[in-house]
N, CA, C and O of each residue as an XYZ file, in Angstrom:
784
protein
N       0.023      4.881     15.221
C       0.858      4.040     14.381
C       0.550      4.284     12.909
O      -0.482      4.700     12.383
N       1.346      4.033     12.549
C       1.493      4.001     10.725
C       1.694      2.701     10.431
O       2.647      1.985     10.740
N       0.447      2.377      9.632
C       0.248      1.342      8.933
C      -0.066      1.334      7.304
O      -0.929      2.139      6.953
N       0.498      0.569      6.338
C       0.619      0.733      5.267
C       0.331     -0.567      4.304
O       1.310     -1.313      4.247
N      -0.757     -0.980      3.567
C      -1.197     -2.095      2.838
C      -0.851     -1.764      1.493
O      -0.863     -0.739      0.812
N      -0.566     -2.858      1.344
C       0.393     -2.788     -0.135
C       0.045     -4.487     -1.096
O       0.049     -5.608     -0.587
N      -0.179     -4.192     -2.322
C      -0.449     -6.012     -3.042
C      -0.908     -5.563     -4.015
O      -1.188     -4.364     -4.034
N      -1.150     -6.437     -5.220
C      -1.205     -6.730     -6.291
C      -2.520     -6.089     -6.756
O      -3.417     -6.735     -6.214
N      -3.060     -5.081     -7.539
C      -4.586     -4.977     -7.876
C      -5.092     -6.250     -7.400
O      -4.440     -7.289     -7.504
N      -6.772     -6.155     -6.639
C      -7.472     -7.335     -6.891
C      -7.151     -8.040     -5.181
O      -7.990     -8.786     -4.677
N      -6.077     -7.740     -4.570
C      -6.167     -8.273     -3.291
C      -6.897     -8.264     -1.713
O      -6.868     -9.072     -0.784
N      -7.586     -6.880     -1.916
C      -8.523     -6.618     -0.797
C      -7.990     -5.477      0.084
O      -8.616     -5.224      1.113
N      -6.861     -4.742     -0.229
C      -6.512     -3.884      0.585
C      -7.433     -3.151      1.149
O      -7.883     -3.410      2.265
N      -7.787     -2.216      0.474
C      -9.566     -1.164      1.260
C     -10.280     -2.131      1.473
O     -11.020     -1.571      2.281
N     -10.664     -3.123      1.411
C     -11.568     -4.422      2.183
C     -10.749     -4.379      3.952
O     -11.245     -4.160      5.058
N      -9.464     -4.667      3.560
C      -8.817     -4.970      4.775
C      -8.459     -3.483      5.810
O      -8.155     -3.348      6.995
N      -8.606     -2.844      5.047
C      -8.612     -1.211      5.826
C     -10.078     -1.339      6.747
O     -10.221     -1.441      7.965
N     -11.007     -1.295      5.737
C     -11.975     -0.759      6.507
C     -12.300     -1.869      7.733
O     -13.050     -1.693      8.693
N     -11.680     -2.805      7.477
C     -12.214     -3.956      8.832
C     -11.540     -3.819      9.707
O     -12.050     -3.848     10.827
N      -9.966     -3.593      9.548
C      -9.257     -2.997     10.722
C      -9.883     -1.613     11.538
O      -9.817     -1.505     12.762
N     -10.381     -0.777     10.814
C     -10.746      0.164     11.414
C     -11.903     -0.243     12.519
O     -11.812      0.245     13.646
N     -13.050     -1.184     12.183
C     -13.996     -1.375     12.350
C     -13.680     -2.178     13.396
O     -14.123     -1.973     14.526
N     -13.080     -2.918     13.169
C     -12.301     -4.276     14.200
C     -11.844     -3.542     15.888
O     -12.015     -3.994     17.020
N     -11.090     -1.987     15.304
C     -10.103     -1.336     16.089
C     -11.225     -1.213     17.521
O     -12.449     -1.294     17.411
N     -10.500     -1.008     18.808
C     -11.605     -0.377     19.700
C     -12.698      1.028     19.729
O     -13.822      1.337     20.125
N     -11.459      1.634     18.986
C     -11.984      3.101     19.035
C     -11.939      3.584     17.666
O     -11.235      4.539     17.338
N     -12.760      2.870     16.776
C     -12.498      3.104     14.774
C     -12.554      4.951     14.815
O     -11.917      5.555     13.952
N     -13.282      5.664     15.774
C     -12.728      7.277     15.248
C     -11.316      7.464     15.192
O     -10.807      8.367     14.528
N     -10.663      6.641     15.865
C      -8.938      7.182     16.082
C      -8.446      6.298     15.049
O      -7.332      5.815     15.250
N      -9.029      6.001     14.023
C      -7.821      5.235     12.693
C      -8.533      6.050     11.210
O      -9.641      6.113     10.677
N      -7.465      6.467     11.019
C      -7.917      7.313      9.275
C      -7.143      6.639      8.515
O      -5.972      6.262      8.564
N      -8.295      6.523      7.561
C      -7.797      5.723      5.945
C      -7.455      6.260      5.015
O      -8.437      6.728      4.437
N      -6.223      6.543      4.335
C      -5.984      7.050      3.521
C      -5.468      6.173      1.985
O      -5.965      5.059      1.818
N      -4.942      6.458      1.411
C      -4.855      6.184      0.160
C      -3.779      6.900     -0.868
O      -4.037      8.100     -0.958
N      -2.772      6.546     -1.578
C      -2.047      7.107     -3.096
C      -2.587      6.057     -4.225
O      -3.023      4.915     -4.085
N      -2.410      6.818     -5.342
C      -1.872      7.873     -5.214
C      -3.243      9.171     -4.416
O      -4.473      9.138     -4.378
N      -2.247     10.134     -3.917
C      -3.713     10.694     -2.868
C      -4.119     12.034     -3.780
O      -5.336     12.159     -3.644
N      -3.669     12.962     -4.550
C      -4.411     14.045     -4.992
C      -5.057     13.304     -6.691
O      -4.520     12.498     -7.451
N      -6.006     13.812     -6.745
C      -7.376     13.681     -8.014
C      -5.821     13.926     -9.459
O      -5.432     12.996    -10.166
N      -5.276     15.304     -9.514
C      -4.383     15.437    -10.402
C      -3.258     14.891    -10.882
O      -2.852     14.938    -12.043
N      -2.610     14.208     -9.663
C      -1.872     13.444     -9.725
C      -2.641     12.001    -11.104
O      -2.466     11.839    -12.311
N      -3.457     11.277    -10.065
C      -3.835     10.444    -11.215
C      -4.119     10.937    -12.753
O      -3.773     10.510    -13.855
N      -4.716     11.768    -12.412
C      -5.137     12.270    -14.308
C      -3.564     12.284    -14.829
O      -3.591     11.954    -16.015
N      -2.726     12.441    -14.567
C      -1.160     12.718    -14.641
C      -0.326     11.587    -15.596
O       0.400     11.720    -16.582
N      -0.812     10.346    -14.775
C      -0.084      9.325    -14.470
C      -0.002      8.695    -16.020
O       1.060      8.150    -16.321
N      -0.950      8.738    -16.902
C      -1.144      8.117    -18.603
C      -0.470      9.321    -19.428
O      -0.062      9.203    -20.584
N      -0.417     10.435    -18.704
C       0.460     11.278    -19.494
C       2.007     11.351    -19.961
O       2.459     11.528    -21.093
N       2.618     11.174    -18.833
C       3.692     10.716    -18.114
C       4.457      9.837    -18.762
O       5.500     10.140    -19.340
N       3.967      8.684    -18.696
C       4.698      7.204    -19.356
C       5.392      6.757    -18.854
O       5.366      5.647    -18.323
N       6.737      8.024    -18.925
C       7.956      7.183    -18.506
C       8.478      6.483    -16.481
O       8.543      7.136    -15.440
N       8.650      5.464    -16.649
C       8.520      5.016    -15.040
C       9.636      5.768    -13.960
O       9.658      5.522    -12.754
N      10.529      6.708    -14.633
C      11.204      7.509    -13.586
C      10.180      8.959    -13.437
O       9.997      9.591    -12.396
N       9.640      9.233    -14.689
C       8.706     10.664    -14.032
C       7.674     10.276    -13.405
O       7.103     11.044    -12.631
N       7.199      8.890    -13.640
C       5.943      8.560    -12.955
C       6.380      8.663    -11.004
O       5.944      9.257    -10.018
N       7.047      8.066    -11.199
C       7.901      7.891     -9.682
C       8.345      8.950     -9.323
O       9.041      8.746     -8.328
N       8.321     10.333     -9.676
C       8.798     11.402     -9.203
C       7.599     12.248     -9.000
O       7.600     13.367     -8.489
N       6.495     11.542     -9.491
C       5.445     12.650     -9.505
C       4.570     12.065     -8.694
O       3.754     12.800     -8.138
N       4.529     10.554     -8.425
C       4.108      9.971     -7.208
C       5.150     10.724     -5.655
O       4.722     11.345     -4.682
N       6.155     10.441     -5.903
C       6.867     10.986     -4.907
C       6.632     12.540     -4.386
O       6.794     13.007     -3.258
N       6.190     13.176     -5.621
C       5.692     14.610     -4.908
C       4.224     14.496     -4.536
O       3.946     15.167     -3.541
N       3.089     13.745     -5.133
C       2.286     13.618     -4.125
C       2.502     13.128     -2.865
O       1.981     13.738     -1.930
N       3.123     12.214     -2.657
C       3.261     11.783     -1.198
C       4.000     12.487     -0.266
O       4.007     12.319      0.953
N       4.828     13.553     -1.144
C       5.156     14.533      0.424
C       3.883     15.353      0.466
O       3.475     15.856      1.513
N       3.402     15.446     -0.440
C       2.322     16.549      0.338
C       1.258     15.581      1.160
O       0.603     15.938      2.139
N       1.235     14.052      0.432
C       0.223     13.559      1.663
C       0.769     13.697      3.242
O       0.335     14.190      4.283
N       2.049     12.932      2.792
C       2.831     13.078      3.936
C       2.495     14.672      4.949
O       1.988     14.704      6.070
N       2.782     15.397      4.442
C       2.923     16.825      5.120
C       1.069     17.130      5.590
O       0.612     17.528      6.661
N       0.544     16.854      4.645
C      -1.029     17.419      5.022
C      -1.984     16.556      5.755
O      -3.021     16.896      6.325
N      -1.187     14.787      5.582
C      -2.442     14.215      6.130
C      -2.076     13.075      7.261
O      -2.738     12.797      8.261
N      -0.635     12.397      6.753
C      -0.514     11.537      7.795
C       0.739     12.314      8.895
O       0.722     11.993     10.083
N       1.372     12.928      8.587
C       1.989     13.318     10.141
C       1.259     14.072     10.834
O       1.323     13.959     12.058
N       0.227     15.201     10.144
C      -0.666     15.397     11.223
C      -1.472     15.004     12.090
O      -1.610     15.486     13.215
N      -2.288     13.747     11.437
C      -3.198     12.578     11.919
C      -2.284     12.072     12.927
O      -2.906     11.648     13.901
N      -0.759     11.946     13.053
C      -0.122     10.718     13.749
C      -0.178     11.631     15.224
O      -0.369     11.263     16.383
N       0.125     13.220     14.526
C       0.657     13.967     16.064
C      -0.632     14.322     16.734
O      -0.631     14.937     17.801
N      -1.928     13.881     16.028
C      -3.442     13.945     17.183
C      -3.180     12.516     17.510
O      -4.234     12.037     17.929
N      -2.585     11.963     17.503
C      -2.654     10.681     18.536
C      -3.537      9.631     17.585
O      -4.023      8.592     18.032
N      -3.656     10.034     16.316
C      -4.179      8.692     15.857
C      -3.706      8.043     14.771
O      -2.738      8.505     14.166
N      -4.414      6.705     14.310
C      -3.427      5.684     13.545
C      -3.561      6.359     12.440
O      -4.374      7.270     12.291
N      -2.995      6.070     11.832
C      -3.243      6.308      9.920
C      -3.159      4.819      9.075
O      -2.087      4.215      9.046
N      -3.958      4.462      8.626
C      -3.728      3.635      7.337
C      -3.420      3.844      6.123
O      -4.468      4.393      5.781
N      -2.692      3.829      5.062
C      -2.197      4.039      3.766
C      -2.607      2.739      2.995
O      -2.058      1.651      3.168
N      -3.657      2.983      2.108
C      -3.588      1.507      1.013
C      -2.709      2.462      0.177
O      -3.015      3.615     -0.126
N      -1.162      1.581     -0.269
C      -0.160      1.739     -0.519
C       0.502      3.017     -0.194
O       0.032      3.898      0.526
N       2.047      3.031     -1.014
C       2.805      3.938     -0.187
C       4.119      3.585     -0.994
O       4.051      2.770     -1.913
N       5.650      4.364     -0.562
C       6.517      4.028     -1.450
C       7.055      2.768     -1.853
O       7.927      2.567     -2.698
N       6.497      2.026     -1.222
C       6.751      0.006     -1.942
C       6.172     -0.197     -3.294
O       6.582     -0.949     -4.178
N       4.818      0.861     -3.306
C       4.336      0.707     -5.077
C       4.689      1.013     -5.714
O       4.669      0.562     -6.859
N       5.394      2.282     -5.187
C       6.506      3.061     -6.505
C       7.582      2.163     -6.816
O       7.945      1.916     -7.966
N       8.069      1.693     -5.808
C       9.379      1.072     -6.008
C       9.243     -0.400     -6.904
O      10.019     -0.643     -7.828
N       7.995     -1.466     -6.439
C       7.439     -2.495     -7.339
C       7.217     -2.323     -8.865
O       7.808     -2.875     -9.793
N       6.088     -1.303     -8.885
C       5.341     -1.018    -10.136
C       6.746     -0.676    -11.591
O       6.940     -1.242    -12.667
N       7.578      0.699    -10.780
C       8.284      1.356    -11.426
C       9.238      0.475    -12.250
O       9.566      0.491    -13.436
N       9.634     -0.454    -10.994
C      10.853     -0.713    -11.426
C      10.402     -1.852    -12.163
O      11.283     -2.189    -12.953
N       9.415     -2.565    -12.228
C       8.230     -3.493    -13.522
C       8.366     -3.233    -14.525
O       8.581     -4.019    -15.448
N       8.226     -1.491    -14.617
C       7.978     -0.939    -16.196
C       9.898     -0.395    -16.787
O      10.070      0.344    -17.755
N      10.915     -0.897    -16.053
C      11.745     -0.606    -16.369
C      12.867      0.495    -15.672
O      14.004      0.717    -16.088
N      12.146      1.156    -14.398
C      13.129      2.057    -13.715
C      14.274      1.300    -13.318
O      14.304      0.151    -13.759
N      15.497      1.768    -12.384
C      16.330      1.266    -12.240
C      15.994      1.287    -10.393
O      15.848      2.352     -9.794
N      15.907     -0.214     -9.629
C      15.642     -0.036     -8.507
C      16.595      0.535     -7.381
O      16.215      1.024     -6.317
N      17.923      0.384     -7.812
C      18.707      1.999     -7.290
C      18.461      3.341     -7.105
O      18.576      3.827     -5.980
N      18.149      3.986     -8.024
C      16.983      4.699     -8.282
C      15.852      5.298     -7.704
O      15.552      6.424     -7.306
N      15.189      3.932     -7.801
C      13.740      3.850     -6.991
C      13.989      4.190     -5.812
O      13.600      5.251     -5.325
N      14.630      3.376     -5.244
C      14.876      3.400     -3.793
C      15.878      4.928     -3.116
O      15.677      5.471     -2.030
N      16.618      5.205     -3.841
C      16.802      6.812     -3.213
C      15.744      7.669     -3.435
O      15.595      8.683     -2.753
N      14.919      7.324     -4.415
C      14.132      8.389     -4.742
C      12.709      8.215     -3.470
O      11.872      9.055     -3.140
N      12.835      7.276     -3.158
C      11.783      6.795     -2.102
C      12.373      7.288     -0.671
O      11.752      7.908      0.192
N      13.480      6.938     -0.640
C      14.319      7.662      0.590
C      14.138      8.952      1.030
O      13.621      9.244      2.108
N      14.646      9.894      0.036
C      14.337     11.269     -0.115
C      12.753     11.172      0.618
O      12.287     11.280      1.753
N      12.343     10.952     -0.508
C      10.670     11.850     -0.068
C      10.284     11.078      1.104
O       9.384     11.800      1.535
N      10.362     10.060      1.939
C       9.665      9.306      3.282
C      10.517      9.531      4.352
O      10.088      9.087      5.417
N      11.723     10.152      4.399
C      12.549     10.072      5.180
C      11.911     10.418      6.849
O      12.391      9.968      7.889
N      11.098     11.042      6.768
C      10.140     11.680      8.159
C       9.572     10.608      8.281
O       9.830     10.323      9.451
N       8.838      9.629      7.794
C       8.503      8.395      8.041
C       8.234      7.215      7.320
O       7.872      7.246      6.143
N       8.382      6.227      7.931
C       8.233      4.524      7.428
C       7.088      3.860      8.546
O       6.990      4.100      9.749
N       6.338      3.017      7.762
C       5.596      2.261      8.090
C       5.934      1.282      9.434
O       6.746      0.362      9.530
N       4.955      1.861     10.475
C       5.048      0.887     12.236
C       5.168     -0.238     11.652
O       6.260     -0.807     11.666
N       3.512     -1.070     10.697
C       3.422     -2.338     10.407
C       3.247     -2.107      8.800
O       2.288     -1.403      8.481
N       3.985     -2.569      7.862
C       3.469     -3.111      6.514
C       3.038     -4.747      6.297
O       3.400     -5.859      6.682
N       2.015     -4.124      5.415
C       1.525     -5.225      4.945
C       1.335     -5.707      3.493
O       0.817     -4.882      2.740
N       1.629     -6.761      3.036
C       1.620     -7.145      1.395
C       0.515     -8.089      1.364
O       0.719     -9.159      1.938
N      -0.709     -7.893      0.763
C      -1.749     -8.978      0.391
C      -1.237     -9.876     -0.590
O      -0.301     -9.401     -1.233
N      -1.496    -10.760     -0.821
C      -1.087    -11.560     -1.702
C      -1.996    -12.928     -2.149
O      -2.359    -13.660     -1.229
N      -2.378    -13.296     -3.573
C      -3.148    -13.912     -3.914
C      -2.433    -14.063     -5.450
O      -1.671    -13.320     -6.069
N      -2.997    -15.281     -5.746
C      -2.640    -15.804     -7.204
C      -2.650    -14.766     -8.176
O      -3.185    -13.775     -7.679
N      -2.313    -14.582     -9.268
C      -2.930    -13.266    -10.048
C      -4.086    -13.857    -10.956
O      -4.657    -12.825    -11.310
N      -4.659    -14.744    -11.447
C      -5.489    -15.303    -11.749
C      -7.264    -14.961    -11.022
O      -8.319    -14.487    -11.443
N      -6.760    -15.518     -9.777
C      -8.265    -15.146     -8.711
C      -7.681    -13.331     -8.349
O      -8.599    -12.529     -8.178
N      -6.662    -12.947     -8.282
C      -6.794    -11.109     -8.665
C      -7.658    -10.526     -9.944
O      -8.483     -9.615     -9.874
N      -7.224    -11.367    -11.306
C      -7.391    -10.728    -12.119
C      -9.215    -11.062    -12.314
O      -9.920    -10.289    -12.962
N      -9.628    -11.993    -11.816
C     -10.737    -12.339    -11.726
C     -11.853    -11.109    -10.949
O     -12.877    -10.706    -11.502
N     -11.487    -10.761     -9.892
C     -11.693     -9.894     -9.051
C     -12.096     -8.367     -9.968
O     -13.113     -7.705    -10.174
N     -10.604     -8.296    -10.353
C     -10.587     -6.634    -10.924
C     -11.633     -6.989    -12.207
O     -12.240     -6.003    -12.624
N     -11.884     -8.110    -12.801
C     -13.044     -8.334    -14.439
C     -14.291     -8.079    -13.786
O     -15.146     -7.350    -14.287
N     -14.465     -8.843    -12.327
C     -15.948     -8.462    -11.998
C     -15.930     -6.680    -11.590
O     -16.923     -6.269    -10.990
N     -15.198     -6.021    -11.808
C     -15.206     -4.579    -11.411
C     -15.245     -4.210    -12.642
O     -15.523     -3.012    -12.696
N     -15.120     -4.601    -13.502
C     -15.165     -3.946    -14.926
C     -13.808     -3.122    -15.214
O     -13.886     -2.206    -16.033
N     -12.405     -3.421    -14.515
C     -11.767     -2.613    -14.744
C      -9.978     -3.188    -15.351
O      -8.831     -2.847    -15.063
N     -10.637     -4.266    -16.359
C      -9.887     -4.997    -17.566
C      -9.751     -4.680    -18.987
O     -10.819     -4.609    -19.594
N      -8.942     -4.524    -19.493
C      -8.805     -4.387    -20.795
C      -8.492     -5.653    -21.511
O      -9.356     -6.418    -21.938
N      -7.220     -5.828    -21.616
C      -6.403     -6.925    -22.263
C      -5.426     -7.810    -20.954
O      -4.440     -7.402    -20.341
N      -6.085     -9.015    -20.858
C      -6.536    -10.193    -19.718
C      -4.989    -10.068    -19.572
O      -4.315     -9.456    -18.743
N      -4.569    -10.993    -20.851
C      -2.798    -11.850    -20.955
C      -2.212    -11.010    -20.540
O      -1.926    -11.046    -19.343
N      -1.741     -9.776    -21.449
C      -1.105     -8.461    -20.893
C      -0.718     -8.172    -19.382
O       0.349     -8.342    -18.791
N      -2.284     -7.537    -18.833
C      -2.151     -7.205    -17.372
C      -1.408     -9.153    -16.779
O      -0.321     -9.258    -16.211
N      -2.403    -10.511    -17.141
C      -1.652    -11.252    -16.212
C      -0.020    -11.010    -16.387
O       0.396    -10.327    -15.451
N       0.724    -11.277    -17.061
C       2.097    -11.150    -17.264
C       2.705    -10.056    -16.594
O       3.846    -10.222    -16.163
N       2.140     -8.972    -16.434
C       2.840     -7.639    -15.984
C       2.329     -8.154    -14.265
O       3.017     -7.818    -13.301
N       1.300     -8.825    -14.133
C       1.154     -8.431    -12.515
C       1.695     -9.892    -11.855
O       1.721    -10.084    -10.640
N       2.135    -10.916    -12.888
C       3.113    -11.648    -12.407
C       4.403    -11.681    -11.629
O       4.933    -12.432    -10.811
N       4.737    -10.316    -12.359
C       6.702     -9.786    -12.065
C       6.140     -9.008    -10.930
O       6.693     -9.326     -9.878
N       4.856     -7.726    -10.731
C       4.262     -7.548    -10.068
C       4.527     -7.931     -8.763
O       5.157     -7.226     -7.974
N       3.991     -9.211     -8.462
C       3.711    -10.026     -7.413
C       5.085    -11.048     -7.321
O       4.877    -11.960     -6.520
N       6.133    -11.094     -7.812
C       6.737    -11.708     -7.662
C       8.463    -10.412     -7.607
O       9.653    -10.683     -7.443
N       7.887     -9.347     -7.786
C       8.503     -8.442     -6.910
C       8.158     -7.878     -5.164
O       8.931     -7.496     -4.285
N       6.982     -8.004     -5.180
C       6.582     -7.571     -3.745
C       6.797     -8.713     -2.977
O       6.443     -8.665     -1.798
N       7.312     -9.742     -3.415
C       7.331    -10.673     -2.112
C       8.876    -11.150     -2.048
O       9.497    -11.789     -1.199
N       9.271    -10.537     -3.388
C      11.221    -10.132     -2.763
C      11.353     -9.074     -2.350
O      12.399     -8.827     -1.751
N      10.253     -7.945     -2.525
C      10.414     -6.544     -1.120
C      10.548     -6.782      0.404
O      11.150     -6.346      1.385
N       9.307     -8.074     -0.089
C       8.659     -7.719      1.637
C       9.247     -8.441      2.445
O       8.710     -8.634      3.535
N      10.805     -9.185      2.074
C      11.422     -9.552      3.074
C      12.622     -8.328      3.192
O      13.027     -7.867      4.259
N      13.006     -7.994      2.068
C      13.848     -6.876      2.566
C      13.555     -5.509      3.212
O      14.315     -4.729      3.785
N      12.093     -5.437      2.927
C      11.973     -4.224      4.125
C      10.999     -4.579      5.125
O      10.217     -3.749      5.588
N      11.028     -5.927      5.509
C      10.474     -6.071      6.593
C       8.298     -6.273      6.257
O       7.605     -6.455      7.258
N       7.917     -6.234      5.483
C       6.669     -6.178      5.306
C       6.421     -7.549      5.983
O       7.299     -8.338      6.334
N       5.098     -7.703      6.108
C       4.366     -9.255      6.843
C       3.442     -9.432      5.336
O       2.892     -8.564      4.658
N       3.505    -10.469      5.201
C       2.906    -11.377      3.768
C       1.842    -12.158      4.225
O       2.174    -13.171      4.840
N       0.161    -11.862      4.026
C      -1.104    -12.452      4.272
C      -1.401    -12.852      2.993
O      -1.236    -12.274      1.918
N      -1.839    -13.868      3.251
C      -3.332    -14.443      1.772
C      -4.802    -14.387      2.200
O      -5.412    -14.981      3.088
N      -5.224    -13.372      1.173
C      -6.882    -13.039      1.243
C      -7.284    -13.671     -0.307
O      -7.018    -13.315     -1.455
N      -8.138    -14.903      0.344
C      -8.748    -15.149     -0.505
C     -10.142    -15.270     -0.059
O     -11.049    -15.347     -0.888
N     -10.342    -15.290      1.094
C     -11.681    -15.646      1.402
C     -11.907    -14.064      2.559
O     -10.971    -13.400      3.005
N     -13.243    -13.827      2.781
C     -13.389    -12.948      3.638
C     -13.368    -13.286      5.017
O     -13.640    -12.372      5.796
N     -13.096    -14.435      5.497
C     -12.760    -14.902      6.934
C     -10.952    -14.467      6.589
O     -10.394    -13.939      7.551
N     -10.354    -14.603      5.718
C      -9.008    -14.448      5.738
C      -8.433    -13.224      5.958
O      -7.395    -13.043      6.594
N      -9.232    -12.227      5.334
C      -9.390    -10.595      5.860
C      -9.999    -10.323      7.843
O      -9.476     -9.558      8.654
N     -10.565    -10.758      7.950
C     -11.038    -11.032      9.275
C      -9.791    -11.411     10.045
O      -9.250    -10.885     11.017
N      -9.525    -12.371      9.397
C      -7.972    -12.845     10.627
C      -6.952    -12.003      9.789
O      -5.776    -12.361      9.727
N      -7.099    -11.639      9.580
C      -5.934    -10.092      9.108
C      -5.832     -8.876     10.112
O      -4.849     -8.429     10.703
N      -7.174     -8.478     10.120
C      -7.546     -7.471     10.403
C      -7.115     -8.002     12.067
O      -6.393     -7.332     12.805
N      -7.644     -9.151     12.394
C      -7.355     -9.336     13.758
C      -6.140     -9.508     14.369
O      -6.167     -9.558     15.599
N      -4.809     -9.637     13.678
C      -3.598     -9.733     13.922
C      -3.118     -8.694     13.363
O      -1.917     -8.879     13.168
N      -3.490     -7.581     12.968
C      -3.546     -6.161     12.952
C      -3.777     -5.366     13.461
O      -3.207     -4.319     13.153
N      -4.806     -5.369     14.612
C      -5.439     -4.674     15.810
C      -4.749     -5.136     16.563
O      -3.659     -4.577     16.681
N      -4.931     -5.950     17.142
C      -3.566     -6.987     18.547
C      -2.360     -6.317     18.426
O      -1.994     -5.541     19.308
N      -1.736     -6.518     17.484
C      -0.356     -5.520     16.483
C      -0.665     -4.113     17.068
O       0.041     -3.603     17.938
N      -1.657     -3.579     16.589
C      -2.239     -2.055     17.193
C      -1.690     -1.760     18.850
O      -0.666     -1.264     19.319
N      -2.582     -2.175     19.268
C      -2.869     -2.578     20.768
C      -1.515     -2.878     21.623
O      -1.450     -2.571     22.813
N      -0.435     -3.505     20.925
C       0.349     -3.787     21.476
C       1.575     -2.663     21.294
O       2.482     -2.272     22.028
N       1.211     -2.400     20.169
C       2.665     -1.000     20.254
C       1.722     -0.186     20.887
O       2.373     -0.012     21.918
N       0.740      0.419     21.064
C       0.020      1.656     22.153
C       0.763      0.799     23.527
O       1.182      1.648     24.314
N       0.882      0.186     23.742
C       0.986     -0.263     25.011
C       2.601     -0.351     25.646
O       3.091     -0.250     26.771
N       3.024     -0.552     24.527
C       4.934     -0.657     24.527
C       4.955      0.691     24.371
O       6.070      0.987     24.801
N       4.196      2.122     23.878
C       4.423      3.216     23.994
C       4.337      3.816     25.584
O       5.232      4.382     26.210
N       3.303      3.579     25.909
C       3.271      4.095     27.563
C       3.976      3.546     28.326
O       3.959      4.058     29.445
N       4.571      2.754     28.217
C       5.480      2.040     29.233
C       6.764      2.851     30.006
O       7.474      2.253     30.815
């Protein structure tokens, strides 16, 4: 299965990866992956600026993740996890001004080989987020980022009914725990609707 975590900086996604894995019966058969996924790509991304090349140059990393890491992983028979995937392009971009028409063919194009079994959107205040990302040291200007990860977060949760995502709150690490556990069950149950 293809599974894909998606939320606001600051929500626990790789927290919630690695417990699913860990959670899973057989954690060798689930790989964690990650975008943006090549090293160059990011160095890229402050160069760039504008939110339609950013989104086009995310979009060409992800066919090559696509091509090199998760359809191969899927056709050995095992899960893949993605902390994020084309929902960030489509959130973030269209934040900084893309046009979500746009976004969304341009997301089409490059995923068309695949979409996410289960998505998932973390979700938490941006306040206790932005709190999170200060103890990481990875804040500049507080007001700024809150305001931008407001529209942020108040775009991903008008995504995640239109494409189907499931909407958790991690605020506590028992809340990741019962994530992870209605994530594995989730697991478990499409392997099982597969052999049938």
């Amino acid at each position: 299965m293809f599974i894909v975590i998606e939320g606001i900086d600051g929500t626990g996604k790789n927290t919630l990866a690695e417990k699913i894995r860990e959670m899973y019966p057989n954690p060798e058969q689930v790989i964690i992956t990650e975008e943006p996924y090549l090293q160059e790509t990011r160095k890229l991304v402050p160069v760039i600026k504008d939110p339609i090349g950013v989104a086009l140059l995310f979009s060409a990393d992800r066919r090559y993740h696509i091509k090199n890491v998760i359809l191969p992983s899927l056709h050995e028979g095992k899960h893949v996890i993605s902390v994020r995937y084309a929902l960030s392009t489509l959130v973030y971009e269209s934040c900084l001004g893309a046009s979500t028409e746009e976004l969304e063919k341009i997301n089409e194009i490059t995923t068309k080989e695949i979409v996410p079994d289960i998505g998932i959107i973390l979700d938490i205040d941006v306040y206790t987020a932005l709190e999170r990302i200060k103890k990481r040291g990875e804040i500049d200007n507080f007001f700024e980022k809150k305001v931008f990860l407001e529209e942020v977060r108040r775009k991903y949760l008008y995504f995640a009914e239109k494409y189907g995502y499931q909407v958790f709150h991690t605020y506590t690490i028992d809340d990741t725990v019962s994530i992870a556990e209605t994530i594995v069950e989730q697991m478990i149950k499409g392997e099982k609707s597969l052999q049938r």
